[in-house]
C-alpha positions in Angstrom: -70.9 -47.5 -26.0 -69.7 -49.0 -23.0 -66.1 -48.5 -20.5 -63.5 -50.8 -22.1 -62.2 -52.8 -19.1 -58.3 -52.4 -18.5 -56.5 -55.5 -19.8 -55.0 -58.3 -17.1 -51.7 -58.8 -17.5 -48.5 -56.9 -17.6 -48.4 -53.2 -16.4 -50.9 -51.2 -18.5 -49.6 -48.3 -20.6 -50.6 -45.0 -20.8 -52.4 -45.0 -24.0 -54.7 -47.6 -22.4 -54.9 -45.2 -19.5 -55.7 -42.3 -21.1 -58.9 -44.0 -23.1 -61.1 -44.1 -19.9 -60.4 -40.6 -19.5 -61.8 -39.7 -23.0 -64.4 -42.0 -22.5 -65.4 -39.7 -19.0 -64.9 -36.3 -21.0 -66.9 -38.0 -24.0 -69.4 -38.7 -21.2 -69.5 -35.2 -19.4 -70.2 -33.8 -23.0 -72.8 -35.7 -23.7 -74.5 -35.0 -20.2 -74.3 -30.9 -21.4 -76.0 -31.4 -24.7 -78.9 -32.7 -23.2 -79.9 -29.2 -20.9 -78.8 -27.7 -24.3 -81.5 -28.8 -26.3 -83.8 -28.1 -23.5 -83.7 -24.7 -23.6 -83.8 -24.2 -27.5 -80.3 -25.8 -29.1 -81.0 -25.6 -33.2 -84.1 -24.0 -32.9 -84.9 -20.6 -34.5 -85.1 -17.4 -32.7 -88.9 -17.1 -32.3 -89.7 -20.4 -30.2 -86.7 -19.3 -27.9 -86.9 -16.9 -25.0 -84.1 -14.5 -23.5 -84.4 -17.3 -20.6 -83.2 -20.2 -22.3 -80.8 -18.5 -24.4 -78.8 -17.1 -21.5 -79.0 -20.6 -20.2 -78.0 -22.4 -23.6 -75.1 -20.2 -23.8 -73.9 -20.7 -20.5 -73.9 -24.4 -21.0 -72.3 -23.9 -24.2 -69.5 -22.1 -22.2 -69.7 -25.6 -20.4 -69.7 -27.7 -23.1 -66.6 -25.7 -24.9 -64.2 -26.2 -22.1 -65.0 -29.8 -21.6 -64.4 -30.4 -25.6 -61.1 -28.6 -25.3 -59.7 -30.6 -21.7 -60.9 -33.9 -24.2 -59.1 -33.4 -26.7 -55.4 -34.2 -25.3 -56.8 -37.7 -23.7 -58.1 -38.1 -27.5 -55.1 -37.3 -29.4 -52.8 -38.7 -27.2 -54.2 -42.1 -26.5 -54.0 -42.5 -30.6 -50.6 -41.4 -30.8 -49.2 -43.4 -27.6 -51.4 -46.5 -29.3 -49.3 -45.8 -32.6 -45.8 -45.5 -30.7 -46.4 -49.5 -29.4 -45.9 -50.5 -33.0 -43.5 -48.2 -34.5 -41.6 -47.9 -31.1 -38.1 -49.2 -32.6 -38.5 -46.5 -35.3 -36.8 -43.2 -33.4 -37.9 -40.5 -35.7 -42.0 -41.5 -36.0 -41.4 -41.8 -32.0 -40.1 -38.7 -31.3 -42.4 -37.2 -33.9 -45.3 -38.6 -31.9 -44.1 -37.1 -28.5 -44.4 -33.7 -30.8 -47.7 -33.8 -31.6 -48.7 -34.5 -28.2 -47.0 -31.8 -26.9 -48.2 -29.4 -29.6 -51.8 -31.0 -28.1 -51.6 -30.5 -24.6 -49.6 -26.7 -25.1 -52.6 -25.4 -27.9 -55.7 -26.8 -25.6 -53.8 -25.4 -22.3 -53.4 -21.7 -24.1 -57.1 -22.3 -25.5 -58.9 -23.1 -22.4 -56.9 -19.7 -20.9 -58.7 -17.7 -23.9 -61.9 -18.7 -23.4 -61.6 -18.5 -19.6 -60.5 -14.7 -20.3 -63.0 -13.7 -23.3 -65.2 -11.9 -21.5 -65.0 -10.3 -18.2 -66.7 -11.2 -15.8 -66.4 -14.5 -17.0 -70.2 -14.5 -16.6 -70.8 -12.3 -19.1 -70.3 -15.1 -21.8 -73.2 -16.3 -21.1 -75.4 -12.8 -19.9 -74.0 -9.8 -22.0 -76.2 -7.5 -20.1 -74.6 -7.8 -16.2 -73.5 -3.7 -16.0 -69.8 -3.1 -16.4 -68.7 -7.1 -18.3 -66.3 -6.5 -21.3 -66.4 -9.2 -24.1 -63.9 -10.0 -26.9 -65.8 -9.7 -30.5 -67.5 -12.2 -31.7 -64.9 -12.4 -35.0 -62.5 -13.7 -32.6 -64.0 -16.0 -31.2 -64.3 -17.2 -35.4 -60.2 -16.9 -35.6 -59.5 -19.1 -32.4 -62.4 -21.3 -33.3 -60.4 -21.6 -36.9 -57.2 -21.7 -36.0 -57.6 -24.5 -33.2 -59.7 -26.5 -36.0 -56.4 -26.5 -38.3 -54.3 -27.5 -35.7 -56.1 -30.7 -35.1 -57.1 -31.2 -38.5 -52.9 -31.3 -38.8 -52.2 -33.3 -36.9 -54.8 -35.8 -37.4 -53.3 -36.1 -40.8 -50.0 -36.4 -39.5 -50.2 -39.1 -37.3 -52.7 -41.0 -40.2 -49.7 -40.6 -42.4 -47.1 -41.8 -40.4 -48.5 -45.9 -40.8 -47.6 -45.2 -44.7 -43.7 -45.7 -43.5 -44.4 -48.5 -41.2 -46.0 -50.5 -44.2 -44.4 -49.5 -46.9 -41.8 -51.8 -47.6 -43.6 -54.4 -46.1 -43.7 -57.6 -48.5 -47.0 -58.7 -48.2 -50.7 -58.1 -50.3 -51.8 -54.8 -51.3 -55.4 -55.7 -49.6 -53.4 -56.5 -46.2 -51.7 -53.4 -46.5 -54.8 -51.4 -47.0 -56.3 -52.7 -44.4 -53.4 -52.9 -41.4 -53.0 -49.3 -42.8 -56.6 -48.2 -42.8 -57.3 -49.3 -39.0 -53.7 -47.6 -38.3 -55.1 -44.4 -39.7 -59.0 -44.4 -38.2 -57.9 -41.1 -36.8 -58.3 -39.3 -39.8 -62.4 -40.2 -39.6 -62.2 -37.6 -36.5 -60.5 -35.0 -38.8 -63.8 -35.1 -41.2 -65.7 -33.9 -38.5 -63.7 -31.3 -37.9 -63.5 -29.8 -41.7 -67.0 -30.3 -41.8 -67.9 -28.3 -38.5 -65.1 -25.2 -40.4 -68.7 -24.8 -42.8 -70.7 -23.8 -39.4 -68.1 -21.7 -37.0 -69.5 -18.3 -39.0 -72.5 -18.7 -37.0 -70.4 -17.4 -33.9 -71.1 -14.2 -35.5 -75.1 -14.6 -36.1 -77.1 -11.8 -34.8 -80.1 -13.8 -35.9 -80.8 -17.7 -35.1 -77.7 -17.7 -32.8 -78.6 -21.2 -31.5 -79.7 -22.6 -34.7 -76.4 -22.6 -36.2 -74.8 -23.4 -32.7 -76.5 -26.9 -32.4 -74.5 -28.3 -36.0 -70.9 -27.1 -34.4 -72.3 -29.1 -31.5 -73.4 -32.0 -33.1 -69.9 -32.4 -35.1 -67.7 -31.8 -32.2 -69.7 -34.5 -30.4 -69.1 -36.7 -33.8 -65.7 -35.9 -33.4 -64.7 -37.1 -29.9 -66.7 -40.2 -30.7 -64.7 -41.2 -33.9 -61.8 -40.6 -31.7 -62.6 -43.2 -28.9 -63.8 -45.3 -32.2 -60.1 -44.9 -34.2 -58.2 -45.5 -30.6 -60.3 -48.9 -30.0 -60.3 -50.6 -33.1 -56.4 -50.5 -32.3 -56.5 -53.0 -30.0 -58.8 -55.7 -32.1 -55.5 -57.0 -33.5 -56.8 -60.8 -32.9 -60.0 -60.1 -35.1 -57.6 -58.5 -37.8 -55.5 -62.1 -37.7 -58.8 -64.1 -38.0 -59.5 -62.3 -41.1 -56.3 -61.6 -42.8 -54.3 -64.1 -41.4 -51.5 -64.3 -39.0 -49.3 -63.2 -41.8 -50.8 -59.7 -41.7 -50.0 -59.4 -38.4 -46.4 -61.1 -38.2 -45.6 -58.8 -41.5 -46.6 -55.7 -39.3 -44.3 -56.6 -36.3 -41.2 -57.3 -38.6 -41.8 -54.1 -40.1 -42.0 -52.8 -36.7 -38.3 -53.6 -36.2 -35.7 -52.2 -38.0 -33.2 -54.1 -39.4 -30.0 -54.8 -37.0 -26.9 -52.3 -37.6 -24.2 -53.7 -40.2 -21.9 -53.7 -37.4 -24.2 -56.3 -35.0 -24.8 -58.3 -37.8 -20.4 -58.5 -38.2 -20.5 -59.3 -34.4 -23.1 -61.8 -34.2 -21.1 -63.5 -37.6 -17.6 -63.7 -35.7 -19.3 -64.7 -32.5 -21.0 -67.7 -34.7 -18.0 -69.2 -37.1 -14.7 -67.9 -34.5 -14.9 -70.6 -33.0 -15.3 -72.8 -36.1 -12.1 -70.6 -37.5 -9.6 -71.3 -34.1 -11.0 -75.4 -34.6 -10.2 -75.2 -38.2 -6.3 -73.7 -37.5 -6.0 -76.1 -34.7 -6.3 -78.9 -36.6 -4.0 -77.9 -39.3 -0.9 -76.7 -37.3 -1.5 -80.2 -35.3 -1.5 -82.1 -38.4 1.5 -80.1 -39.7 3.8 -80.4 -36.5 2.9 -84.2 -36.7 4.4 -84.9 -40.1 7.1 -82.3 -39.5 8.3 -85.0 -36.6 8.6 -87.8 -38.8 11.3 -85.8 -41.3 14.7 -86.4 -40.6 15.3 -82.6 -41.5 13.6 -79.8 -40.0 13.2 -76.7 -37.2 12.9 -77.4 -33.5 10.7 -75.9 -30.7 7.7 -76.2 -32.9 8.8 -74.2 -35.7 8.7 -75.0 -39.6 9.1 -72.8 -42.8 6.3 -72.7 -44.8 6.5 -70.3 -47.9 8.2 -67.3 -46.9 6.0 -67.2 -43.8 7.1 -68.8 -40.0 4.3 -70.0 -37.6 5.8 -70.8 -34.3 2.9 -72.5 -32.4 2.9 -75.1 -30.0 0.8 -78.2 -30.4 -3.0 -78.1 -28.4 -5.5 -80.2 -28.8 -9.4 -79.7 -30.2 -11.7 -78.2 -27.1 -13.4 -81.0 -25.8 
């Protein structure tokens, strides 16, 4: 996987921003796994010595804050992606400026916990310097948890929100499965993280620590790289026109808009025929003051009964 160059053109936005960013954190995680299998990630307790556990964990401790700073870049760039097509919608906006401050506010107070588990901060890594205090090991299980349903929240949220974009859109059911499925890829990075829930007991392991510890690291890698994936695939709009047709994608940006206000639609009508209505009059109270001149009988100064009704207007002639 390569850097996705910044598009040419007008002034980027900062979902594009943002992905280069995740790419960089994606990166930086990837650099830490490799010391961590060096010195005995996933492998049982006998082939690993107290050496390479203390180092494992401390790049662990590494690779944790990383993952946590990567998320908001993650979740962001998808929801700032999804704002560009639902941006005349208010509601799904707004909503989406939630969910990214619920993101930046939970990895902000998460990165603080882990920074203050144990103290020194050290000691996450080497239990045994004299006098360093730890947290136990069940909570590091509750934040692990709790920050896993967060995300897996909100990734179901914002792959949701597509479902009111499309669905009174009038065209196929396969278009619609499809604009909706790339619309929702973010939900892929939720899978990872309900399948690493099954391995965050092994926090607590007294025995084969690191074994357990490589399959929360290889989902959380999975995850970040689903992200980039869902957040990319956004922007292959011209391949989804060359395979569903430029309806699919003219459907999705009418859907996009919401439908003018009664009231502009009133305005923009009067604006249209007035002008056709004050002809229209014109013409018939020019006609009418011309016969009335040619009666030996009638009102002066322009005025005539009709009915039970007086119109007293003087003659003009059609604009133009």
């Amino acid at each position: 996987m390569t850097l996705r160059p910044l598009p040419q053109g007008p002034p980027h936005s900062l979902g594009t921003l943002l992905t280069p960013s995740n790419q960089v954190f994606w990166l930086v995680c990837l650099g830490l796994a490799i010391p961590l299998c060096l010195n005995g990630l996933g492998a049982r307790s006998a082939h690993v010595t107290p050496e390479m556990e203390v180092q494992t964990r401390k790049y662990f401790f590494l690779f944790q804050d990383m993952y946590v700073w990567a998320n908001i870049p993650a979740k962001t760039s998808i929801c700032l992606s999804i704002r560009r097509v639902v941006k005349h919608y208010t509601w799904i906006t707004w909503t989406l400026y939630a969910i990214i401050f619920v993101i930046a506010s939970s990895s902000i107070v998460t990165n603080i916990w882990l920074l203050t588990f144990c103290r020194p901060v050290a000691a996450m890594w080497d239990p045994t310097i004299p006098g360093s205090t730890c947290r136990p090991a069940s909570a590091m299980v509750a934040i692990a948890n709790a920050w896993s349903y967060i995300n897996i929240i909100i990734d179901w949220i914002v792959a949701l929100l597509p479902v009111f974009l499309l669905w009174k859109i009038n065209m196929p059911w396969k278009q619609k499965a499809t604009v909706s499925g790339v619309l929702s890829l973010g939900i892929f990075a939720s899978s990872a993280t309900l399948v690493r829930l099954v391995y965050l007991p092994a926090f607590t392991a007294t025995h084969d620590y690191l074994y357990g510890l490589g399959q929360i690291i290889l989902w959380t890698i999975l995850e970040l790289t689903m992200a980039i994936i869902a957040v990319s695939l956004m922007a292959l709009r011209p391949l989804l026109r060359r395979f569903l047709g430029s309806s699919a994608s003219e459907n999705v940006d009418a859907a996009a808009r919401p439908a003018p206000d009664t009231r502009q639609r009133n305005n923009r009508f009067f604006r249209m025929h007035g002008w056709s209505l004050q002809i229209g009059l014109d013409s018939y109270l020019n006609a009418h003051l011309t016969r009335q001149s040619t009666l030996p009988t009638g009102t002066s100064n322009g005025q005539t009964s009709f009915g039970d009704m007086d119109i007293t207007q003087s003659p003009r002639s059609l604009p133009g």
